[in-house]
Residue frames as a rotation matrix with the C-alpha (Angstrom) as fourth column:
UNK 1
-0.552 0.145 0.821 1.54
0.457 -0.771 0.444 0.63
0.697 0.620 0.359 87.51
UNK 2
-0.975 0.220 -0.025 0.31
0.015 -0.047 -0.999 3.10
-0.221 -0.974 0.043 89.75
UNK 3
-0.212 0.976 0.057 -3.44
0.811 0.208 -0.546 4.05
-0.545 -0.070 -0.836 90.12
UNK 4
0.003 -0.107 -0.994 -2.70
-0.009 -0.994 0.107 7.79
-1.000 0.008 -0.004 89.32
UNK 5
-0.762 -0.595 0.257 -1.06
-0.127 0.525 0.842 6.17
-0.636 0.608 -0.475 86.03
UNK 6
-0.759 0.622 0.192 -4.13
0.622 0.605 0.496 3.83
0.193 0.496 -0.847 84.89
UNK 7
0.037 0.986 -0.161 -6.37
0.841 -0.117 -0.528 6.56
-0.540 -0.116 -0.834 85.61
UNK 8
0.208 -0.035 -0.977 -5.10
-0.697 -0.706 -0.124 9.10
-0.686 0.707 -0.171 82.78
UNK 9
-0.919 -0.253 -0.304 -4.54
-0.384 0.387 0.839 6.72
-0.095 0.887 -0.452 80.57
UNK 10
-0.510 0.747 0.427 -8.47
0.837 0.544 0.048 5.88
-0.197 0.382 -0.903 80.76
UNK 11
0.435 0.335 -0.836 -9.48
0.210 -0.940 -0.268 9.62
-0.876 -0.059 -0.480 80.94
UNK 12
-0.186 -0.266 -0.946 -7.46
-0.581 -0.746 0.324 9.94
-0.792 0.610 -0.016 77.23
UNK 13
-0.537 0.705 0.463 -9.44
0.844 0.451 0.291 6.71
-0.004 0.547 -0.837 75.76
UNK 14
-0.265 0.845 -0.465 -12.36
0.701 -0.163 -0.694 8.52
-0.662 -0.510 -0.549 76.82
UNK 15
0.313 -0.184 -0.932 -11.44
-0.443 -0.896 0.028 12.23
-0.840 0.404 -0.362 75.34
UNK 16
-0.921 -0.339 -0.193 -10.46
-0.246 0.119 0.962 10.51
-0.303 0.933 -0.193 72.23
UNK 17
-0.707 0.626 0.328 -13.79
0.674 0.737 0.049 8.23
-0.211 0.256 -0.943 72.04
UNK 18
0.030 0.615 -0.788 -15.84
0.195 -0.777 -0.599 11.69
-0.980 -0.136 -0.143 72.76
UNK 19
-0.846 -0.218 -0.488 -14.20
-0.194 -0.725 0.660 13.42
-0.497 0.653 0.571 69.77
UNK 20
0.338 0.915 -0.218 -16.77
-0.383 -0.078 -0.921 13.81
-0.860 0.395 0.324 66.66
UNK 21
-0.053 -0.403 0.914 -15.91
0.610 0.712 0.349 11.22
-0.791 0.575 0.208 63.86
UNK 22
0.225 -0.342 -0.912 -14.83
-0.466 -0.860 0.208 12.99
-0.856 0.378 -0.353 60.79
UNK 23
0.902 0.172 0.395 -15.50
0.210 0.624 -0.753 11.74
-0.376 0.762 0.527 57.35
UNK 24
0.007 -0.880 0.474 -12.55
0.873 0.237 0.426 11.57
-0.487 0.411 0.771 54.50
UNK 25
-0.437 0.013 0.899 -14.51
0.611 -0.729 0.308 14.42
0.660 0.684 0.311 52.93
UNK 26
-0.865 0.192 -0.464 -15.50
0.418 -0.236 -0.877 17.27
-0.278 -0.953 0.124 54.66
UNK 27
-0.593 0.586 -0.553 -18.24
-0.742 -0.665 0.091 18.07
-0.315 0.464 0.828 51.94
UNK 28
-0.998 -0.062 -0.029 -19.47
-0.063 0.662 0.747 14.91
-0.027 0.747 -0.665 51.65
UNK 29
-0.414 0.894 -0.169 -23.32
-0.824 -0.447 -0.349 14.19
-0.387 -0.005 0.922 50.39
UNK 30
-0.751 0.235 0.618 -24.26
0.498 0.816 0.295 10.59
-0.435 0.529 -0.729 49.64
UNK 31
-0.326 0.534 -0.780 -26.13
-0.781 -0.617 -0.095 11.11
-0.532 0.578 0.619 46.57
UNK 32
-0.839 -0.040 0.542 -27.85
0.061 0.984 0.167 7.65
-0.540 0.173 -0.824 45.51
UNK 33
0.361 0.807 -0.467 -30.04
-0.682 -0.113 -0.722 8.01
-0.636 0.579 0.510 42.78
UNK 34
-0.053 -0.094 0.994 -31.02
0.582 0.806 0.107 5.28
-0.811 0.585 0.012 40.39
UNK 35
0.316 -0.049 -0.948 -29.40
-0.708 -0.677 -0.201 6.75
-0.631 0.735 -0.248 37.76
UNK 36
0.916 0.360 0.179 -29.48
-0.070 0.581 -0.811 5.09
-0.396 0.730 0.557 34.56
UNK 37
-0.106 -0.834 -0.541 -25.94
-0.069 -0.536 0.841 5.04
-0.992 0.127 0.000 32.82
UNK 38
0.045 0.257 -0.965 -26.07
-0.990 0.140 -0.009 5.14
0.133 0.956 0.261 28.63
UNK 39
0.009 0.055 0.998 -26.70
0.025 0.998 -0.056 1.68
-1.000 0.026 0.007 27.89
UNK 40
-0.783 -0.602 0.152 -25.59
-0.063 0.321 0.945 -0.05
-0.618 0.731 -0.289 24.41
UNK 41
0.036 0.643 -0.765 -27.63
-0.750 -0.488 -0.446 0.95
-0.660 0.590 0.465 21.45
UNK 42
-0.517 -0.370 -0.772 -25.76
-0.850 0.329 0.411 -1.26
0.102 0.869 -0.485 18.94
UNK 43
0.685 0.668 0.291 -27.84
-0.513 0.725 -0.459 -3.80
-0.518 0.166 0.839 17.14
UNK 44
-0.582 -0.811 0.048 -25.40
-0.638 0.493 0.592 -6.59
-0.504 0.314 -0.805 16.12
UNK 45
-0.048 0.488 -0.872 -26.43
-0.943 0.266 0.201 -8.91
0.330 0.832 0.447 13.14
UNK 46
0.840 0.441 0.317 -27.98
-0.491 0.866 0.094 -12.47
-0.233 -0.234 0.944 13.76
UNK 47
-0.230 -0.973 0.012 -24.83
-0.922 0.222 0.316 -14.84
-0.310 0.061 -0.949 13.88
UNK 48
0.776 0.160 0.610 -25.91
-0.025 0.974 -0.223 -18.02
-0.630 0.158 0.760 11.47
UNK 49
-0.239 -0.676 0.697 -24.21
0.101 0.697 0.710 -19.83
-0.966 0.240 -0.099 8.90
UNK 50
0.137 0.306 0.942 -25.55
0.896 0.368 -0.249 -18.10
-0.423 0.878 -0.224 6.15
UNK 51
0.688 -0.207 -0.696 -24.06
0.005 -0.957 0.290 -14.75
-0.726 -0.203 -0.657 6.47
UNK 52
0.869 -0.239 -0.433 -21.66
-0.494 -0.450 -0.744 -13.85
-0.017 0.861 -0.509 3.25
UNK 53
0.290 -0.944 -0.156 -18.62
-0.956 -0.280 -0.087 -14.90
0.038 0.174 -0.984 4.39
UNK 54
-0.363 -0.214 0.907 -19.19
-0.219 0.966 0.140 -18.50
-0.905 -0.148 -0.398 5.24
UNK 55
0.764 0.644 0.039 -21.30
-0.017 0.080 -0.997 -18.37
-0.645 0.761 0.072 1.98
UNK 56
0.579 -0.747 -0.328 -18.14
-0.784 -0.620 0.030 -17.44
-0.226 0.239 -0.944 0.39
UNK 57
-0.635 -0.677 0.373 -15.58
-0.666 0.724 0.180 -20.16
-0.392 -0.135 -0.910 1.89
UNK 58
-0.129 0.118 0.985 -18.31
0.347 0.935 -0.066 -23.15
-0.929 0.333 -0.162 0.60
UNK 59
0.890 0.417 -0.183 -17.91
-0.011 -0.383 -0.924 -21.44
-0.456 0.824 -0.336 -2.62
UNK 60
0.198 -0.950 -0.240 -14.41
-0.972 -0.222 0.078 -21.13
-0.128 0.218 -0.968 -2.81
UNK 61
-0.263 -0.176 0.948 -14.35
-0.522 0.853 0.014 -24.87
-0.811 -0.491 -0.317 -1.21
UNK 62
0.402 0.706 0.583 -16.61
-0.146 0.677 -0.721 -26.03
-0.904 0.205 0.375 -4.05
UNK 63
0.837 -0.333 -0.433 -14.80
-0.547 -0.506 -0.667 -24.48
0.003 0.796 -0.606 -7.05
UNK 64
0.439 -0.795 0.418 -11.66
-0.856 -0.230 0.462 -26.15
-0.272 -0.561 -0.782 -5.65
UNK 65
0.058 0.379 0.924 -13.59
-0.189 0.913 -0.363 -29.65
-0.980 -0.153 0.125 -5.28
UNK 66
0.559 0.815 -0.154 -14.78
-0.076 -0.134 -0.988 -29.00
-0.826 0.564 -0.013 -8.82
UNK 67
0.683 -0.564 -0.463 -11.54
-0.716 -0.396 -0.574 -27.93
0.140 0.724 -0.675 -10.68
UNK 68
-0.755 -0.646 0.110 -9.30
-0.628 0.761 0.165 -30.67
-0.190 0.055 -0.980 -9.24
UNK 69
0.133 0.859 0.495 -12.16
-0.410 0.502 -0.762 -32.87
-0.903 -0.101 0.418 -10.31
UNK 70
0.880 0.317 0.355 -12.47
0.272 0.277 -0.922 -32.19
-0.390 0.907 0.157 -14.23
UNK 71
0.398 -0.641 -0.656 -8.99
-0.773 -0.619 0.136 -30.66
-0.494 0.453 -0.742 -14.42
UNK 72
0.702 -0.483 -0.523 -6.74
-0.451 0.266 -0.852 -32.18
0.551 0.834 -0.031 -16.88
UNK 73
0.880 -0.459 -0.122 -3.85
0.313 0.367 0.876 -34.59
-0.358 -0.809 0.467 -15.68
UNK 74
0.585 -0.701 -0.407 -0.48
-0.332 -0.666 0.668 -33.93
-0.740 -0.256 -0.622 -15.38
UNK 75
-0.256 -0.218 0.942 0.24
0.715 0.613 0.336 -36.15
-0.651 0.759 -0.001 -18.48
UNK 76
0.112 0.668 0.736 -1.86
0.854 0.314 -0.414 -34.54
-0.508 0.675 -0.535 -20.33
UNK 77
-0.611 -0.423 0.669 -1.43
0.710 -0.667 0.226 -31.46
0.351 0.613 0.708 -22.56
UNK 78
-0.154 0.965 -0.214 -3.51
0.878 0.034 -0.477 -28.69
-0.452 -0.261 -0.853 -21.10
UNK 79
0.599 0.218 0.770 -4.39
0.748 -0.496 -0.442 -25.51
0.286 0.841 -0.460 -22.69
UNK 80
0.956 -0.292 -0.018 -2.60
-0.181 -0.640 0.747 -23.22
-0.229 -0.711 -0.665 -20.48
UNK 81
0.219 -0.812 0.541 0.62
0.211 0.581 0.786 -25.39
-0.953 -0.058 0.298 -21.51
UNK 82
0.131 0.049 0.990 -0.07
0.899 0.415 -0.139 -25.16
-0.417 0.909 0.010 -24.68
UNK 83
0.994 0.072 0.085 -0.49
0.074 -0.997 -0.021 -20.93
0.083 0.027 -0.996 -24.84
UNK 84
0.886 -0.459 -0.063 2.62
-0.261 -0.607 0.751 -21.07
-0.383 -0.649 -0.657 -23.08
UNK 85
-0.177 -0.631 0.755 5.01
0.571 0.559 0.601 -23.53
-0.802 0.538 0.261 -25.46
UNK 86
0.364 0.242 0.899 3.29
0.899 -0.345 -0.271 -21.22
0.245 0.907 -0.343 -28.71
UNK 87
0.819 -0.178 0.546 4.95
-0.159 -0.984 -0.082 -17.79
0.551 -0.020 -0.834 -26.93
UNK 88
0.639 -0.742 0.203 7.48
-0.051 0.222 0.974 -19.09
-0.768 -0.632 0.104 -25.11
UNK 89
0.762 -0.450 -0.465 10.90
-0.641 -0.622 -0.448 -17.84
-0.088 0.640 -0.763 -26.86
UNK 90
0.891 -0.241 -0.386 12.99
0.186 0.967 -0.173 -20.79
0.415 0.082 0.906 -27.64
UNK 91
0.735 -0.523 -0.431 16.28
0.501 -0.009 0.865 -21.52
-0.456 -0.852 0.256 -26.05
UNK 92
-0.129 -0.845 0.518 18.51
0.991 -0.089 0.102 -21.30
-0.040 0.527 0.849 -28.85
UNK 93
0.258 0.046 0.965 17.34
0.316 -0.948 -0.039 -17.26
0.913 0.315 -0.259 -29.57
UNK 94
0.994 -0.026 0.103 17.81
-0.099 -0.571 0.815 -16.65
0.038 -0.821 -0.570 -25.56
UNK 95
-0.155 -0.977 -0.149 22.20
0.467 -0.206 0.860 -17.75
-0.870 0.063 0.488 -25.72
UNK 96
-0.280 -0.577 0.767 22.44
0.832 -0.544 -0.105 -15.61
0.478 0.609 0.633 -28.99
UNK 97
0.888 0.339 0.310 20.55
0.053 -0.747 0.663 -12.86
0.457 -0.572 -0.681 -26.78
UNK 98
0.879 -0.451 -0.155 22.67
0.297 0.265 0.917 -13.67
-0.372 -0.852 0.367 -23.98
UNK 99
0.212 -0.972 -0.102 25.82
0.843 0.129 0.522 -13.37
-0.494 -0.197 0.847 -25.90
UNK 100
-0.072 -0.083 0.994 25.34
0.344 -0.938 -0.054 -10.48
0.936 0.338 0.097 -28.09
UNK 101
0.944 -0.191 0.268 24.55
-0.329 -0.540 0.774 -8.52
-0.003 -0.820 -0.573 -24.26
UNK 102
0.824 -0.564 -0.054 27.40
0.454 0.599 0.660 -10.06
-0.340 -0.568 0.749 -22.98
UNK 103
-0.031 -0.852 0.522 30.04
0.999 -0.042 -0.009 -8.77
0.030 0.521 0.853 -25.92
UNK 104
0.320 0.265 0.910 28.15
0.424 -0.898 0.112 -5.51
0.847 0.350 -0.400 -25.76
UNK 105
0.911 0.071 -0.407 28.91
0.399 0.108 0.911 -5.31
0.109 -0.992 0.070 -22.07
UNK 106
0.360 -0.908 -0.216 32.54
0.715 0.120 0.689 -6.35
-0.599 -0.402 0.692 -21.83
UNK 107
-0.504 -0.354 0.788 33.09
0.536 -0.844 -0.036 -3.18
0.677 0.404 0.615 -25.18
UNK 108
0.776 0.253 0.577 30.98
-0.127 -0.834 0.536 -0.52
0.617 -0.490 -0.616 -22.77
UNK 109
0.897 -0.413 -0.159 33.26
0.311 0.332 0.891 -1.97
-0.315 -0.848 0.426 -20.06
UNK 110
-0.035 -0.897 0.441 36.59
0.996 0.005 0.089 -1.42
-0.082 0.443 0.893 -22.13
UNK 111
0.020 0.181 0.983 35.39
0.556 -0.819 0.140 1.86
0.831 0.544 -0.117 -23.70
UNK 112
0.816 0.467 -0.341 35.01
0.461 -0.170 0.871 2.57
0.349 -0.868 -0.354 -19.82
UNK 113
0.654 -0.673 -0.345 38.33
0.583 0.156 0.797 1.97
-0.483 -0.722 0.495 -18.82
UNK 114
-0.353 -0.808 0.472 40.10
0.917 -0.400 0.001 3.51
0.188 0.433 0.882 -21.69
UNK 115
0.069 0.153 0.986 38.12
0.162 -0.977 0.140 6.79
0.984 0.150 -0.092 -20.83
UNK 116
0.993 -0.066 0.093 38.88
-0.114 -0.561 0.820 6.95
-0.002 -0.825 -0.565 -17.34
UNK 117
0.322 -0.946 -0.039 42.53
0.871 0.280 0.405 5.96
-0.372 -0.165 0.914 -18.01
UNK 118
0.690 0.126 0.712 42.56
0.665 -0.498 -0.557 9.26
0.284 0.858 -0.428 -20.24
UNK 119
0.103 -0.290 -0.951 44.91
0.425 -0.852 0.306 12.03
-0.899 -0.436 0.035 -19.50
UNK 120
0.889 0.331 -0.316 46.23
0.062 -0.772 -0.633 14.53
-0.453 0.543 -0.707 -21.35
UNK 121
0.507 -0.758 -0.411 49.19
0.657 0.648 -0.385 14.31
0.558 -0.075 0.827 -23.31
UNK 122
0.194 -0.743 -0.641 52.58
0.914 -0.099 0.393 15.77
-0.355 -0.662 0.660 -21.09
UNK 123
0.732 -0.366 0.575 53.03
0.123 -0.759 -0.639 19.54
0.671 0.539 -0.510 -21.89
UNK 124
0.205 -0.839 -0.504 56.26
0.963 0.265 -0.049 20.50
0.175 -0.475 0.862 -20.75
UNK 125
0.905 0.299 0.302 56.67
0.297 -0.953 0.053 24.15
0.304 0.042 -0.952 -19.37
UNK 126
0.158 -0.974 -0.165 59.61
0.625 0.228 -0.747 25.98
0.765 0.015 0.644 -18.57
UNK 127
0.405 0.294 -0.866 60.07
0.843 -0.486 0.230 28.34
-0.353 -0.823 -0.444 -15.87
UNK 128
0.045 -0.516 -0.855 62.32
-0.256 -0.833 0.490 30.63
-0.966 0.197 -0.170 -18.34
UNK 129
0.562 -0.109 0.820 61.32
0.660 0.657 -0.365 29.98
-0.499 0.746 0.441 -21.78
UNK 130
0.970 -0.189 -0.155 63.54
-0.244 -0.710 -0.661 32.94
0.015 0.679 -0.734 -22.74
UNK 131
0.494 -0.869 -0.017 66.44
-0.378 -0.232 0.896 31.14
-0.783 -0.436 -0.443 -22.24
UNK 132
0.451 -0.024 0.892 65.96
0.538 0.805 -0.250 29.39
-0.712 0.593 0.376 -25.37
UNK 133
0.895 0.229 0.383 66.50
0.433 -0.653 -0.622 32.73
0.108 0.722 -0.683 -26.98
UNK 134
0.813 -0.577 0.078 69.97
-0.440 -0.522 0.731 33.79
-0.381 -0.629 -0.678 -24.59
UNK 135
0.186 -0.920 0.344 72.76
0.137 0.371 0.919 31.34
-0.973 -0.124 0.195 -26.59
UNK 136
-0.034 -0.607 -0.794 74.66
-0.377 -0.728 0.573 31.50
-0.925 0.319 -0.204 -29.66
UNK 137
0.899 0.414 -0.141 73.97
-0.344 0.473 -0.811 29.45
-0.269 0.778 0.568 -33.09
UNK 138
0.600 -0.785 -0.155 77.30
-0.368 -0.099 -0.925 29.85
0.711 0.612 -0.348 -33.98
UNK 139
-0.219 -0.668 0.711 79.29
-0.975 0.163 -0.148 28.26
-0.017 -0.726 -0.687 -30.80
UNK 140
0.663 0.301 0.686 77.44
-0.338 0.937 -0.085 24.35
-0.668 -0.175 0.723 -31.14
UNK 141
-0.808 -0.560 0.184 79.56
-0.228 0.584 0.779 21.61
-0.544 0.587 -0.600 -32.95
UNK 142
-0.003 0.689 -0.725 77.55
-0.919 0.283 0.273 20.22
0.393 0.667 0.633 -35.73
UNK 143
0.168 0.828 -0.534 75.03
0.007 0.541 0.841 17.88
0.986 -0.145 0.085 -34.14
UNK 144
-0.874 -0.320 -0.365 75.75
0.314 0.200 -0.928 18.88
0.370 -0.926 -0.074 -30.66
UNK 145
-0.387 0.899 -0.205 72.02
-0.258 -0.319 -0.912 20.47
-0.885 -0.300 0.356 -29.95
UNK 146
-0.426 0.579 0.695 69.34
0.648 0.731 -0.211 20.23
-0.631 0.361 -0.687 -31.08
UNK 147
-0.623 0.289 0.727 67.10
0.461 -0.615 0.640 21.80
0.632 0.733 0.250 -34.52
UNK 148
-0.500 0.630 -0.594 64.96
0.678 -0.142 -0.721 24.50
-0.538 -0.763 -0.357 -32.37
UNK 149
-0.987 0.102 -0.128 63.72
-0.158 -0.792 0.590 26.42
-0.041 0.603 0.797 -35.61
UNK 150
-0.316 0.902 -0.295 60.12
0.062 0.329 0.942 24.91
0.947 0.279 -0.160 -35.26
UNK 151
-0.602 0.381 -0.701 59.78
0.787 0.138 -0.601 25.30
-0.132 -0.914 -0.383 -31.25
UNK 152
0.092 0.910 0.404 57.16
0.097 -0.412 0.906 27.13
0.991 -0.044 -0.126 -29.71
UNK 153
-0.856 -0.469 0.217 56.89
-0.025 -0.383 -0.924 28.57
0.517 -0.796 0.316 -26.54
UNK 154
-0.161 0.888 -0.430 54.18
0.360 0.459 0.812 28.31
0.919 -0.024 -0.394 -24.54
UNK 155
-0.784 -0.402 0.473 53.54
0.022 -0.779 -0.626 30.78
0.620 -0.481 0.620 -21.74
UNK 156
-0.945 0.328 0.005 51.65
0.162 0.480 -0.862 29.62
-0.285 -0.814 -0.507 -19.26
C-alpha cells in the first residue's frame, strides 16, 4: 500500500472522529426528577381463616357430618319416602292413562289422514254443454241413451 494511500485513509478517521456526536434526538433534555408515580391506595382485607367463606365451608362440612350421622338408614322407612308413596299415583291408574292417550292419539291420527286424503267429489265439465241440447228424442232405439230429463248443466 502506498504511503500517499495510508495517509488519506488516516486524514478520513480523523475528519470523521472531529465531527460533533449527535444524539438520537435532536431536542433532547434529560429530565430526572424524583417523581413519585400514583402508588396503590387499595386496602386489601386481613387474609385469616375466619373470613365468611371458610366460615361457610366448616358449616356446610358440619351439617354434612351431622346429617349422615342421625339420618335414617336405607332400610328404614324415612319420612321423605313416606310423603312420596302417600302422592305417588299408582301404577295401575298410569297404563289406563297411558292407554286412553294412546287410543286418543291413533283417532286424531286417523281423523288426520282422512282429512288430508279429502278431495272433492269429480265434477265433470263439458267444453260444449249445448250439445246435449243439438240431437233428436225421436231417432234413439229404446234403451240406446241415456234418461237426460234430470241433467243439469253447469257452466263453468
Amino acid at each position: 500500500m502506498s504511503l500517499l494511500r495510508a495517509a488519506t485513509a488516516r486524514q478520513k478517521q480523523a475528519l470523521l472522529s472531529t465531527l460533533p456526536r449527535r444524539n438520537a434526538s435532536t431536542h433532547h433534555e434529560e429530565h430526572h426528577h424524583e417523581e413519585h408515580h400514583h402508588e396503590d391506595t387499595t386496602v386489601y382485607p386481613q387474609e385469616t381463616f375466619a373470613n365468611k367463606v371458610w366460615l361457610g365451608w366448616a358449616l356446610a362440612g358440619l351439617t354434612a357430618s351431622a346429617f349422615y350421622k342421625f339420618a335414617p338408614s336405607p332400610e328404614d322407612d324415612s319420612y321423605v319416602k313416606r310423603l312420596i308413596d302417600h302422592y305417588r299415583i299408582p301404577k295401575e291408574a298410569w297404563e289406563k292413562i297411558n292407554i286412553k292417550h294412546l287410543t286418543l292419539e291413533a283417532q286424531g291420527a286417523q281423523e288426520m289422514l282422512i282429512v288430508a286424503d279429502a278431495r272433492r267429489p269429480p265434477v265433470h265439465r263439458f267444453r260444449f254443454p249445448q250439445r246435449f241440447e243439438q240431437h233428436s228424442a225421436h231417432l234413439h232405439p229404446v234403451g240406446g241413451s241415456p234418461d237426460l230429463a234430470d241433467l243439469a248443466v253447469k257452466d263453468r
